[in-house]
mmCIF entry with sequence, helices, sheets and N, C-alpha, C, O atoms, coordinates in Angstrom:
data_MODEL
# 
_entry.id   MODEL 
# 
_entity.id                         1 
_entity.type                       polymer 
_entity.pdbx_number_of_molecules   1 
# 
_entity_poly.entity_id                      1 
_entity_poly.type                           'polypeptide(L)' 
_entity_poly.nstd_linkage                   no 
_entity_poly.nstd_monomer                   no 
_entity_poly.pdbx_seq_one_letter_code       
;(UNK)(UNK)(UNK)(UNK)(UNK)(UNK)(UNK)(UNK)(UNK)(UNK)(UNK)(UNK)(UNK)(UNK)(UNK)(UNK)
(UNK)(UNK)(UNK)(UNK)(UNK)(UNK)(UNK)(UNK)(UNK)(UNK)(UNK)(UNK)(UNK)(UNK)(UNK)(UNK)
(UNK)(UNK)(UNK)(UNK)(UNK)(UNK)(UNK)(UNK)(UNK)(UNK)(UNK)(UNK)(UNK)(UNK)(UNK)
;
_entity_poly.pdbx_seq_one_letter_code_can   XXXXXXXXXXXXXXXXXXXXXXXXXXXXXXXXXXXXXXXXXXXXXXX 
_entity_poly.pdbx_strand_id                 A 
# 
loop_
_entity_poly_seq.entity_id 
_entity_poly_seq.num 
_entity_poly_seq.mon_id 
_entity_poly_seq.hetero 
1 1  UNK n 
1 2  UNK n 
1 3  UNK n 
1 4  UNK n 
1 5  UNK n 
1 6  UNK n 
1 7  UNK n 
1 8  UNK n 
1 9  UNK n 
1 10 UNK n 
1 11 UNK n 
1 12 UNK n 
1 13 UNK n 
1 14 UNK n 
1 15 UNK n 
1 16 UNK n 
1 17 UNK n 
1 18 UNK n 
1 19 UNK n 
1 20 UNK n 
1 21 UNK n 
1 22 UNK n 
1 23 UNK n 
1 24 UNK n 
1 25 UNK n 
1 26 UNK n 
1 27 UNK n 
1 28 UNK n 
1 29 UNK n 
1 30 UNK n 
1 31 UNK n 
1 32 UNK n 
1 33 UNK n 
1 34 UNK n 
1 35 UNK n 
1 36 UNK n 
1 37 UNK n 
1 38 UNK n 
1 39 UNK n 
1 40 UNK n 
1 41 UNK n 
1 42 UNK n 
1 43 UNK n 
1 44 UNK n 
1 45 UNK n 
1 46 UNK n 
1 47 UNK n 
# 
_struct_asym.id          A 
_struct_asym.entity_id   1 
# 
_struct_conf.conf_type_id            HELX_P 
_struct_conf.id                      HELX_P1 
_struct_conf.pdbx_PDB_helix_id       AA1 
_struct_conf.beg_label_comp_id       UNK 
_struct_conf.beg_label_asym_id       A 
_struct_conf.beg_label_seq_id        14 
_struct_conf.pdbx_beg_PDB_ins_code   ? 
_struct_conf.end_label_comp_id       UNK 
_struct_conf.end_label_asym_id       A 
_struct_conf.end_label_seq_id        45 
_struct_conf.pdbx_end_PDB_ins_code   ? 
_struct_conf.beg_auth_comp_id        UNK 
_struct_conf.beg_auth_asym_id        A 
_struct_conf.beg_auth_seq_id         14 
_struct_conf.end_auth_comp_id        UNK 
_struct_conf.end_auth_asym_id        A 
_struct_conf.end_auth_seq_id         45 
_struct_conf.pdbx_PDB_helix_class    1 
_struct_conf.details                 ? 
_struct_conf.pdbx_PDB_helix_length   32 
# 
_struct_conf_type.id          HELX_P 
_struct_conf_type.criteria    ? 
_struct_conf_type.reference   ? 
# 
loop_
_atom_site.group_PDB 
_atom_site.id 
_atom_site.type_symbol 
_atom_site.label_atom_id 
_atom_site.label_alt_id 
_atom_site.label_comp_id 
_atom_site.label_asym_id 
_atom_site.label_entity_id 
_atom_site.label_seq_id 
_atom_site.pdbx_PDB_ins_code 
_atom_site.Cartn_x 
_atom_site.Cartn_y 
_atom_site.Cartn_z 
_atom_site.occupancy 
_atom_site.B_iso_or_equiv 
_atom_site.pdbx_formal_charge 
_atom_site.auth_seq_id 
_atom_site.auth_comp_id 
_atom_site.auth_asym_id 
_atom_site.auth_atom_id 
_atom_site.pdbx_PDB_model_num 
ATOM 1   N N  . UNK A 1 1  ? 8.438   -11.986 -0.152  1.00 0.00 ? 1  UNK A N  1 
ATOM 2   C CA . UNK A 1 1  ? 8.071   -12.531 -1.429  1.00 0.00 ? 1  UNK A CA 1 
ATOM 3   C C  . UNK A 1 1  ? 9.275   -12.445 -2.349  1.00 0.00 ? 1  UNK A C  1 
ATOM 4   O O  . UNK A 1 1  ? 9.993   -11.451 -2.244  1.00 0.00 ? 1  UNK A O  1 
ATOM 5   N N  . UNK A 1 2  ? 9.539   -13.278 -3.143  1.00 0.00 ? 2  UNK A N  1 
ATOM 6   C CA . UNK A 1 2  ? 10.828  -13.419 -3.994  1.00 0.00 ? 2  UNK A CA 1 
ATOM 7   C C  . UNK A 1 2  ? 10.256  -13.676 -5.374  1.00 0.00 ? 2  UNK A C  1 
ATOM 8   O O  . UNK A 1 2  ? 9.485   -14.605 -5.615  1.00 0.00 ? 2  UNK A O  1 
ATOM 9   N N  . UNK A 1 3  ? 10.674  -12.811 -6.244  1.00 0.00 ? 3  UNK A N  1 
ATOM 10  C CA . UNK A 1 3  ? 10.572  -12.408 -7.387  1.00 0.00 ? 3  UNK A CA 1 
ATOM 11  C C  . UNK A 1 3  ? 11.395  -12.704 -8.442  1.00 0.00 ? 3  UNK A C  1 
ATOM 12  O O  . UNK A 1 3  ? 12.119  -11.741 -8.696  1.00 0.00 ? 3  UNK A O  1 
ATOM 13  N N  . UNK A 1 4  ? 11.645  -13.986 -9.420  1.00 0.00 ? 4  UNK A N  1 
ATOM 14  C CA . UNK A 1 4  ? 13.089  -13.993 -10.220 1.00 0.00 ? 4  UNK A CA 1 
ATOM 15  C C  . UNK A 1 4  ? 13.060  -13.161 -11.426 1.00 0.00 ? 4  UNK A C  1 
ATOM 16  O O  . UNK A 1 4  ? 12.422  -13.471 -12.432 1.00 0.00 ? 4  UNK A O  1 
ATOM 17  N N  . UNK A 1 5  ? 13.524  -12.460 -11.346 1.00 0.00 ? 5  UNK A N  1 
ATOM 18  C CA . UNK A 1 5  ? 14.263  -11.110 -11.809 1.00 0.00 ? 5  UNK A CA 1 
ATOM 19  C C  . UNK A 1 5  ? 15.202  -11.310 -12.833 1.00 0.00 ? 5  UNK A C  1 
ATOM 20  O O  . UNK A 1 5  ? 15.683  -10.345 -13.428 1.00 0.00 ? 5  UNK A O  1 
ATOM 21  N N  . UNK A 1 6  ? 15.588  -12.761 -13.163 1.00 0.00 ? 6  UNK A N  1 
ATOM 22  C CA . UNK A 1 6  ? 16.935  -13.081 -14.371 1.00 0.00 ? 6  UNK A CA 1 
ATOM 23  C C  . UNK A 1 6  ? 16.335  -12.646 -15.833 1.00 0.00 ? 6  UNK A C  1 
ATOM 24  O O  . UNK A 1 6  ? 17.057  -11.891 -16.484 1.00 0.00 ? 6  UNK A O  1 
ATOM 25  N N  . UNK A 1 7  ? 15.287  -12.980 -16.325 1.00 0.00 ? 7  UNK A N  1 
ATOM 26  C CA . UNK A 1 7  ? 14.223  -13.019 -17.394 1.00 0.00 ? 7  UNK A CA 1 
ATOM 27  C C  . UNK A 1 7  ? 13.675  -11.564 -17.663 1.00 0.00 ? 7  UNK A C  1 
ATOM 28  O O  . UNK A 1 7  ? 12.986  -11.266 -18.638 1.00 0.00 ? 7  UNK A O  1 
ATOM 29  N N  . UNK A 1 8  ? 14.010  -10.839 -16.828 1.00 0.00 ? 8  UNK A N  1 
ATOM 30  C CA . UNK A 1 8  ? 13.381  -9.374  -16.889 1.00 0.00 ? 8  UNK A CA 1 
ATOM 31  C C  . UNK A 1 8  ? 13.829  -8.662  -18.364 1.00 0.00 ? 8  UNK A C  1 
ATOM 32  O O  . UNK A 1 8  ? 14.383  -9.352  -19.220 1.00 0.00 ? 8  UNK A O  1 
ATOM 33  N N  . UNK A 1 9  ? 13.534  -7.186  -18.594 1.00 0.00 ? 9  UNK A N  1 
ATOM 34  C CA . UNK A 1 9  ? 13.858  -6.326  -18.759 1.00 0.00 ? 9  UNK A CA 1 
ATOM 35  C C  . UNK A 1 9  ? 15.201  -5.461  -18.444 1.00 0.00 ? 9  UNK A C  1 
ATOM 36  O O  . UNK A 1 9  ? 15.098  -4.510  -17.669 1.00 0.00 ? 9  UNK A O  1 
ATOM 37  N N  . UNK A 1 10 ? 16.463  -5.775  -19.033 1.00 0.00 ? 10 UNK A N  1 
ATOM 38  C CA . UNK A 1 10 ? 17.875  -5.180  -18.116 1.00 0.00 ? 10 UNK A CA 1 
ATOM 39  C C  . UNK A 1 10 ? 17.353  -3.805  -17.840 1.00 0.00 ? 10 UNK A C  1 
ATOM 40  O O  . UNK A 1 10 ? 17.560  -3.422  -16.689 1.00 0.00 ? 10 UNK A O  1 
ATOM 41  N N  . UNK A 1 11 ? 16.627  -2.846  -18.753 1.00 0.00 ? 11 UNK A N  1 
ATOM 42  C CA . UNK A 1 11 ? 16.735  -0.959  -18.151 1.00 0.00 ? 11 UNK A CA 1 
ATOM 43  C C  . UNK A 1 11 ? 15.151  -1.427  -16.508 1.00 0.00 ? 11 UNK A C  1 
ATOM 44  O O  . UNK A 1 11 ? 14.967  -0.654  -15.568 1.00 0.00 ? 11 UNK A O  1 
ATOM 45  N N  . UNK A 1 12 ? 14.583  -2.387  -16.637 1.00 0.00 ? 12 UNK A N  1 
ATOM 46  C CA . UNK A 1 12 ? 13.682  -2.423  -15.321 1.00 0.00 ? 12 UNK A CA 1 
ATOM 47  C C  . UNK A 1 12 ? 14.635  -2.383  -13.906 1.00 0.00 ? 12 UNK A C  1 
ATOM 48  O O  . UNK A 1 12 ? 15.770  -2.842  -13.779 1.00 0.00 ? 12 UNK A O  1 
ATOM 49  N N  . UNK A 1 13 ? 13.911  -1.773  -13.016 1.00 0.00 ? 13 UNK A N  1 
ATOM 50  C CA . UNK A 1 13 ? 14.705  -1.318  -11.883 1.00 0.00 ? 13 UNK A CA 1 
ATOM 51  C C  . UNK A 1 13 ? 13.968  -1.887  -10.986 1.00 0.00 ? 13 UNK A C  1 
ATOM 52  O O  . UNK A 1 13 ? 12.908  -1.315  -10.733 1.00 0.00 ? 13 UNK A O  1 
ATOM 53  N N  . UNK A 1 14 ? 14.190  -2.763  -10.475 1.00 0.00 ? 14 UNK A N  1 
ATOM 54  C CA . UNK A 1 14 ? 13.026  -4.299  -9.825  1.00 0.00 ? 14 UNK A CA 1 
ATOM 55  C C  . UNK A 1 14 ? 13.267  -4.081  -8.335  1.00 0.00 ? 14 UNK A C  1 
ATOM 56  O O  . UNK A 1 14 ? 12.628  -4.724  -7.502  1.00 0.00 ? 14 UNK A O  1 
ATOM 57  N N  . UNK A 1 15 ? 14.276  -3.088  -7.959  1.00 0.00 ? 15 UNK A N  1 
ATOM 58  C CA . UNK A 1 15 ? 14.423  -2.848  -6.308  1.00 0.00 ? 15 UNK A CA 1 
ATOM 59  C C  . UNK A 1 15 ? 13.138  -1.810  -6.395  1.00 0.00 ? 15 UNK A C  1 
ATOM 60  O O  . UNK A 1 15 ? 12.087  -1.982  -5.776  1.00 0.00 ? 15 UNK A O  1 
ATOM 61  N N  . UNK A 1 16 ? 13.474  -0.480  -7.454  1.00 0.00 ? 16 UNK A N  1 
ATOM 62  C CA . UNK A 1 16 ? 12.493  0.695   -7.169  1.00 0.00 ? 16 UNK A CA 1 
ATOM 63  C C  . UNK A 1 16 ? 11.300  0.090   -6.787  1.00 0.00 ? 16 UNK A C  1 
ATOM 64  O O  . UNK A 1 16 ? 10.676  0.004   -5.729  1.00 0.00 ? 16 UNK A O  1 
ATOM 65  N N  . UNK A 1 17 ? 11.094  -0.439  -8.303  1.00 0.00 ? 17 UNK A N  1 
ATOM 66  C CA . UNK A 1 17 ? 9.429   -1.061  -8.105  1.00 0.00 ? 17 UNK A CA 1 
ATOM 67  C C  . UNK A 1 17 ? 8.852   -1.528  -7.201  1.00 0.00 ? 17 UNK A C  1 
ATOM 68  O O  . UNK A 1 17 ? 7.727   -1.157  -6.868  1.00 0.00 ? 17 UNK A O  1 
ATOM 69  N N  . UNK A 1 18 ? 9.717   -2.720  -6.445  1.00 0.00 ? 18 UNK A N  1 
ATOM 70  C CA . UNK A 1 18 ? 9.526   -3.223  -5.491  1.00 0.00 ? 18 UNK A CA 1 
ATOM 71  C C  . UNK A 1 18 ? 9.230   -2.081  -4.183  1.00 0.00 ? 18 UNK A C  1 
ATOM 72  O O  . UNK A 1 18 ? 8.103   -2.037  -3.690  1.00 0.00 ? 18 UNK A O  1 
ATOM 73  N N  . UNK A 1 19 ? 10.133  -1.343  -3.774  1.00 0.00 ? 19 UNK A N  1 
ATOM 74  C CA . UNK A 1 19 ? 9.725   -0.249  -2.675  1.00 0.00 ? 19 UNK A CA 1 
ATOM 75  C C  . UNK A 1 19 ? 8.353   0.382   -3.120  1.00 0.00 ? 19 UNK A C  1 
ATOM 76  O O  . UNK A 1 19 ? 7.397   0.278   -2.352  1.00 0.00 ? 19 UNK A O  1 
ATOM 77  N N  . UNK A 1 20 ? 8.204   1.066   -4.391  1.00 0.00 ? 20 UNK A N  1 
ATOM 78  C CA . UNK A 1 20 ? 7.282   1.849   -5.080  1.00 0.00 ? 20 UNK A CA 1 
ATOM 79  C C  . UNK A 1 20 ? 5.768   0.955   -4.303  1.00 0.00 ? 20 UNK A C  1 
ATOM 80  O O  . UNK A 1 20 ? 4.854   1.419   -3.622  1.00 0.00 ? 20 UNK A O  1 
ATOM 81  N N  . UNK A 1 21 ? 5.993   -0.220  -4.695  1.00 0.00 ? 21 UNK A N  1 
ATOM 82  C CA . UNK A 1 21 ? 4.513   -1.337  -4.031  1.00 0.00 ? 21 UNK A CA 1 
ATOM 83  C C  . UNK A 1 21 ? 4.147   -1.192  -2.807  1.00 0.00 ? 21 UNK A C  1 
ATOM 84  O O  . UNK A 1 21 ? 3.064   -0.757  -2.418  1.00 0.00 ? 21 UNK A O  1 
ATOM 85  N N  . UNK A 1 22 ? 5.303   -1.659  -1.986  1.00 0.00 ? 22 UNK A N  1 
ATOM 86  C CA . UNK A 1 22 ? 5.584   -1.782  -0.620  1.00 0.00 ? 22 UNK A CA 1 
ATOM 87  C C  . UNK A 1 22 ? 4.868   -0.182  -0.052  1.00 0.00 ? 22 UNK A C  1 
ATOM 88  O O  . UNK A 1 22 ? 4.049   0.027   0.843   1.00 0.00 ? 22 UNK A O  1 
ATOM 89  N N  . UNK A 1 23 ? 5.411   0.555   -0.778  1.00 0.00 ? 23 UNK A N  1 
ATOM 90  C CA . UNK A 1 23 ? 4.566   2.410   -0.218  1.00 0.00 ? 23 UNK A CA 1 
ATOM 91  C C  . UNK A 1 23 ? 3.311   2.419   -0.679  1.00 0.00 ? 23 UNK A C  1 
ATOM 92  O O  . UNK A 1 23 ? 2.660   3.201   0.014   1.00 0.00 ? 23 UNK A O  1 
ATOM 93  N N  . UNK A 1 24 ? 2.670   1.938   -1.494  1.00 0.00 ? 24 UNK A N  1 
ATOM 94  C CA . UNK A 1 24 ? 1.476   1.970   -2.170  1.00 0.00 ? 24 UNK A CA 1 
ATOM 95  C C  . UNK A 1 24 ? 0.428   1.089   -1.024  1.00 0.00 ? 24 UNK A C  1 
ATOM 96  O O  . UNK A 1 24 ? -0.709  1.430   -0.700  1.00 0.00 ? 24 UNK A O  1 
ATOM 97  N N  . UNK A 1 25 ? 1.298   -0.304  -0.469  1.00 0.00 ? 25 UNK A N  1 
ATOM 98  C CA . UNK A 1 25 ? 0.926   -1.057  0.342   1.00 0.00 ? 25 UNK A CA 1 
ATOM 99  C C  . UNK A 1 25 ? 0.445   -0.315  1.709   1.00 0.00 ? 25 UNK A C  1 
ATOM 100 O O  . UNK A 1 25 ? -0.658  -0.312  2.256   1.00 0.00 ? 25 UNK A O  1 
ATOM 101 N N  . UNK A 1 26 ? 1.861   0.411   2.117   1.00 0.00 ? 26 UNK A N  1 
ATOM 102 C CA . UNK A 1 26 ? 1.539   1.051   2.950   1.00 0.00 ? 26 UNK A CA 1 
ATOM 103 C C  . UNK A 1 26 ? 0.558   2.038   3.450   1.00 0.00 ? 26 UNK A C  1 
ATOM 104 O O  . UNK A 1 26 ? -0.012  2.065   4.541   1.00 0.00 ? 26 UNK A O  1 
ATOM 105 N N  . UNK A 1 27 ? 0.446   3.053   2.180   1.00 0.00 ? 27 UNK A N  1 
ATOM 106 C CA . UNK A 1 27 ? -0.281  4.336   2.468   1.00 0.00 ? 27 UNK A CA 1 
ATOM 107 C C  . UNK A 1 27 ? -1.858  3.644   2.400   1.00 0.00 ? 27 UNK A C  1 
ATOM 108 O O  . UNK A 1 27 ? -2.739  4.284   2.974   1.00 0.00 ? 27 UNK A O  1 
ATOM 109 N N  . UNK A 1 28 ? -2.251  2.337   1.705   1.00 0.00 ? 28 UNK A N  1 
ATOM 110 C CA . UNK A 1 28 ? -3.501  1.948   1.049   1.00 0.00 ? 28 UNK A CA 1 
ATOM 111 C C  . UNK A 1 28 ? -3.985  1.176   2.937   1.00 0.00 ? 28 UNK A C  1 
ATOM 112 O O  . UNK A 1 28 ? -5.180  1.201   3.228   1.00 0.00 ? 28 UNK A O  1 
ATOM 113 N N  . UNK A 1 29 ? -3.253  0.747   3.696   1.00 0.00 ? 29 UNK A N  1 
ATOM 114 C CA . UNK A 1 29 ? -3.435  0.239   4.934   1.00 0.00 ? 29 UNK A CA 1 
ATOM 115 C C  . UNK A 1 29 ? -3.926  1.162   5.896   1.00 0.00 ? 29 UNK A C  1 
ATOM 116 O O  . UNK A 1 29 ? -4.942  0.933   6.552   1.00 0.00 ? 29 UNK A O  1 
ATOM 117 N N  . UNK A 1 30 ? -3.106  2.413   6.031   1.00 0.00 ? 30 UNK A N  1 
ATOM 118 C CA . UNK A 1 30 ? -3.272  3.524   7.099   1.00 0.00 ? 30 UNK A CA 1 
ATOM 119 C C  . UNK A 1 30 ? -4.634  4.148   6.259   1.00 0.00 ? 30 UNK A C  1 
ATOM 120 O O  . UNK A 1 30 ? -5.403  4.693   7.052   1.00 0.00 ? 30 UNK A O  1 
ATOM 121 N N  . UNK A 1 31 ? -5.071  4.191   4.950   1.00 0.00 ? 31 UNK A N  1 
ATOM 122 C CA . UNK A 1 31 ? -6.211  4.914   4.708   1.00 0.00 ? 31 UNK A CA 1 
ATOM 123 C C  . UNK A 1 31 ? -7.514  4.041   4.875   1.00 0.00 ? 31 UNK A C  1 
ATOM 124 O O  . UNK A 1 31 ? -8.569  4.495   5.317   1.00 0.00 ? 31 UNK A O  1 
ATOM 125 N N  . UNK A 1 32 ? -7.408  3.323   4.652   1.00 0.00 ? 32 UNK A N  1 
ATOM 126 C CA . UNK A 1 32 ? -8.241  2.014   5.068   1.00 0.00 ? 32 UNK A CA 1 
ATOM 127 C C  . UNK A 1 32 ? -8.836  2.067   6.695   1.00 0.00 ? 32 UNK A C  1 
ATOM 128 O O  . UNK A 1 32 ? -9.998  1.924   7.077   1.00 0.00 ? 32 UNK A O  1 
ATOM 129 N N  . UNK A 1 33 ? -7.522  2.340   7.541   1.00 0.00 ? 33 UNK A N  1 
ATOM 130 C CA . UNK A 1 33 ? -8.107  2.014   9.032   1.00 0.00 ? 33 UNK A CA 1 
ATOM 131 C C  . UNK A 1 33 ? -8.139  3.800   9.301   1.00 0.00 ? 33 UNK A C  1 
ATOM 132 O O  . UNK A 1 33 ? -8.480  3.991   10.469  1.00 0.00 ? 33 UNK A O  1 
ATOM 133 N N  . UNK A 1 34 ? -7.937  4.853   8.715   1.00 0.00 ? 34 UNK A N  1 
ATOM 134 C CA . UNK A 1 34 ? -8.007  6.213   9.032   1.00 0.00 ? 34 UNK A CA 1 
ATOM 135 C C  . UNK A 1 34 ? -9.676  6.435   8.739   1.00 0.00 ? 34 UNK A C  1 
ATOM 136 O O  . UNK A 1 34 ? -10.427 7.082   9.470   1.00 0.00 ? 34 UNK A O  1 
ATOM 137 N N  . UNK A 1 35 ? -10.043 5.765   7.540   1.00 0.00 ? 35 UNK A N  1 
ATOM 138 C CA . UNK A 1 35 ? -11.235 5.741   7.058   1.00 0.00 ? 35 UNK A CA 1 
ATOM 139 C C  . UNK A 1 35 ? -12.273 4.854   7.906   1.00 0.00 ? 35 UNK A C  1 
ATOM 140 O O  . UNK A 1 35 ? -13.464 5.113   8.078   1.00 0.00 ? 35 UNK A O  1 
ATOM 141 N N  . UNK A 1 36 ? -11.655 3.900   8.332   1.00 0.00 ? 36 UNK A N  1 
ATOM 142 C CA . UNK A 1 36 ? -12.639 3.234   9.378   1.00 0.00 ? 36 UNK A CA 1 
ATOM 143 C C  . UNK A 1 36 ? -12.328 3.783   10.697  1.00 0.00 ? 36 UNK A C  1 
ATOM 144 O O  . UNK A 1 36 ? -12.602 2.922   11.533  1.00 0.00 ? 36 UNK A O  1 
ATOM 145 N N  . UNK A 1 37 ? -11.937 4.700   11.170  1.00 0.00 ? 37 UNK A N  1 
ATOM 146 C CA . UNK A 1 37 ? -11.899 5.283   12.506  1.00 0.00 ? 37 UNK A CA 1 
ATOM 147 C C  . UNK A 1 37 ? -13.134 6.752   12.643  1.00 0.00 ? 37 UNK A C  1 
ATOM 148 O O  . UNK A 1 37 ? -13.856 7.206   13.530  1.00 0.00 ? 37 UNK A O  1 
ATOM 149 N N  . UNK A 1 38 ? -12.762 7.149   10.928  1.00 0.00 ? 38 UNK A N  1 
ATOM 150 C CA . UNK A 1 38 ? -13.316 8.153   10.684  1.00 0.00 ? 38 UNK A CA 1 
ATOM 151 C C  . UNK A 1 38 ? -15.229 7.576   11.030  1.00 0.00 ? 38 UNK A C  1 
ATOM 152 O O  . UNK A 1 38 ? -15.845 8.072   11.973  1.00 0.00 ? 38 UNK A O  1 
ATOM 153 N N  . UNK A 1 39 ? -15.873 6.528   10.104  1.00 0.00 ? 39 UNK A N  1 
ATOM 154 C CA . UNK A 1 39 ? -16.649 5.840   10.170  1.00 0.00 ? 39 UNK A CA 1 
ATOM 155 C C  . UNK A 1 39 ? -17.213 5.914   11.779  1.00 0.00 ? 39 UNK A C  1 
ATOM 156 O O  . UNK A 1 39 ? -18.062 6.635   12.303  1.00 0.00 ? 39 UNK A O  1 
ATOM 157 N N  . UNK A 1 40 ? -16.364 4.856   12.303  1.00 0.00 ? 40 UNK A N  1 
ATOM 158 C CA . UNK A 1 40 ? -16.996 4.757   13.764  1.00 0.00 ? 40 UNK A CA 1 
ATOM 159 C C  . UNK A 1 40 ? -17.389 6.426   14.426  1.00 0.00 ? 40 UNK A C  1 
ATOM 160 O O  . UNK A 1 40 ? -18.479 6.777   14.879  1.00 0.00 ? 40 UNK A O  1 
ATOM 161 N N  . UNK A 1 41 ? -15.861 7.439   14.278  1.00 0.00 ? 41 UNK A N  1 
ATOM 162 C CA . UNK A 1 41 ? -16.137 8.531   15.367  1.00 0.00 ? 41 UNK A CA 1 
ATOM 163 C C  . UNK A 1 41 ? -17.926 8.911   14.790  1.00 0.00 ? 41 UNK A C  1 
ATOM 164 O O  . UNK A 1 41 ? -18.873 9.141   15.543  1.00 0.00 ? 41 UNK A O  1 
ATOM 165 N N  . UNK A 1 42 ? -17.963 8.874   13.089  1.00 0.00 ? 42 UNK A N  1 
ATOM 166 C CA . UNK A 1 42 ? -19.429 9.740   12.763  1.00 0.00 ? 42 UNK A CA 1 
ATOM 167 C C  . UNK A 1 42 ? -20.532 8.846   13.379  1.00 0.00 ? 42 UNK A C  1 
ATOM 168 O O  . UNK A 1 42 ? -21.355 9.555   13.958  1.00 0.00 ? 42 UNK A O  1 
ATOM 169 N N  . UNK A 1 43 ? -20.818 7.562   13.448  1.00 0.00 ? 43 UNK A N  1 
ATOM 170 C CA . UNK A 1 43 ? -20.911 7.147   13.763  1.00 0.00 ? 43 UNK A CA 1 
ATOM 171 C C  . UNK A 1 43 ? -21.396 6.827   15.347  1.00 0.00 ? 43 UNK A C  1 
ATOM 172 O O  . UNK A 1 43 ? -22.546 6.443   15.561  1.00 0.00 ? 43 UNK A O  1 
ATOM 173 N N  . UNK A 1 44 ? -20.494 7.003   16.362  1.00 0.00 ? 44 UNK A N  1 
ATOM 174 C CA . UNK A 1 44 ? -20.539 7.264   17.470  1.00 0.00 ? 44 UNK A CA 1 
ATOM 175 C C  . UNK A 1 44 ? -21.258 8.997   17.712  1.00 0.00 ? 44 UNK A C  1 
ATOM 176 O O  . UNK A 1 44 ? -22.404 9.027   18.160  1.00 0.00 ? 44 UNK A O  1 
ATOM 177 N N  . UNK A 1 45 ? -20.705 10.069  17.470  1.00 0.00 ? 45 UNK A N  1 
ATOM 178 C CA . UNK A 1 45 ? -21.571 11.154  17.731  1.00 0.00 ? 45 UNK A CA 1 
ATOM 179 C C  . UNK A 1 45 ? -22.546 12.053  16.789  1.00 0.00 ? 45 UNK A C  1 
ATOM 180 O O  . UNK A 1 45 ? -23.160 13.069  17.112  1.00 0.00 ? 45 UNK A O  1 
ATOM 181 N N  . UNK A 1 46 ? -22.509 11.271  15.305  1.00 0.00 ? 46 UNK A N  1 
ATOM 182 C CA . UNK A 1 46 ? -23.837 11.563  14.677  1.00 0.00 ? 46 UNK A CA 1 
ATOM 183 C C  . UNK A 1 46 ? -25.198 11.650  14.259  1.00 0.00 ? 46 UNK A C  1 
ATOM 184 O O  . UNK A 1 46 ? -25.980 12.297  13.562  1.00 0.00 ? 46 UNK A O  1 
ATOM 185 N N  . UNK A 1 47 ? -25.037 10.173  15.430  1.00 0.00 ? 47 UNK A N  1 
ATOM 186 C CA . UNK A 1 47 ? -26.514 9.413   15.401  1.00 0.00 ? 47 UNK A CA 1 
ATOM 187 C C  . UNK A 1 47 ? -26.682 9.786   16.998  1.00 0.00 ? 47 UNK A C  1 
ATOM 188 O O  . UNK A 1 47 ? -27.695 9.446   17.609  1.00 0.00 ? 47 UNK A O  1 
# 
């Protein structure tokens, strides 16, 4: 995704941010399918 960045804020730091998302992206994916694994195992031996 490409972002034009000329129009900004000069003290904004538009790489950080950008990673900052990208980790937010990340950790919000693995809890998502950690949480649906969790689901199935109760699931599978609770019932």
């Amino acid at each position: 995704m490409s972002v034009d960045t000329s129009k900004g804020h000069p003290e904004m730091d538009y790489a950080e941010h950008e990673k900052t998302y990208a980790g937010f992206i990340k950790v919000s994916k693995y809890s998502t399918v950690l949480i649906l694994v969790i689901l199935a195992l109760m699931a599978a031996f609770l019932v």
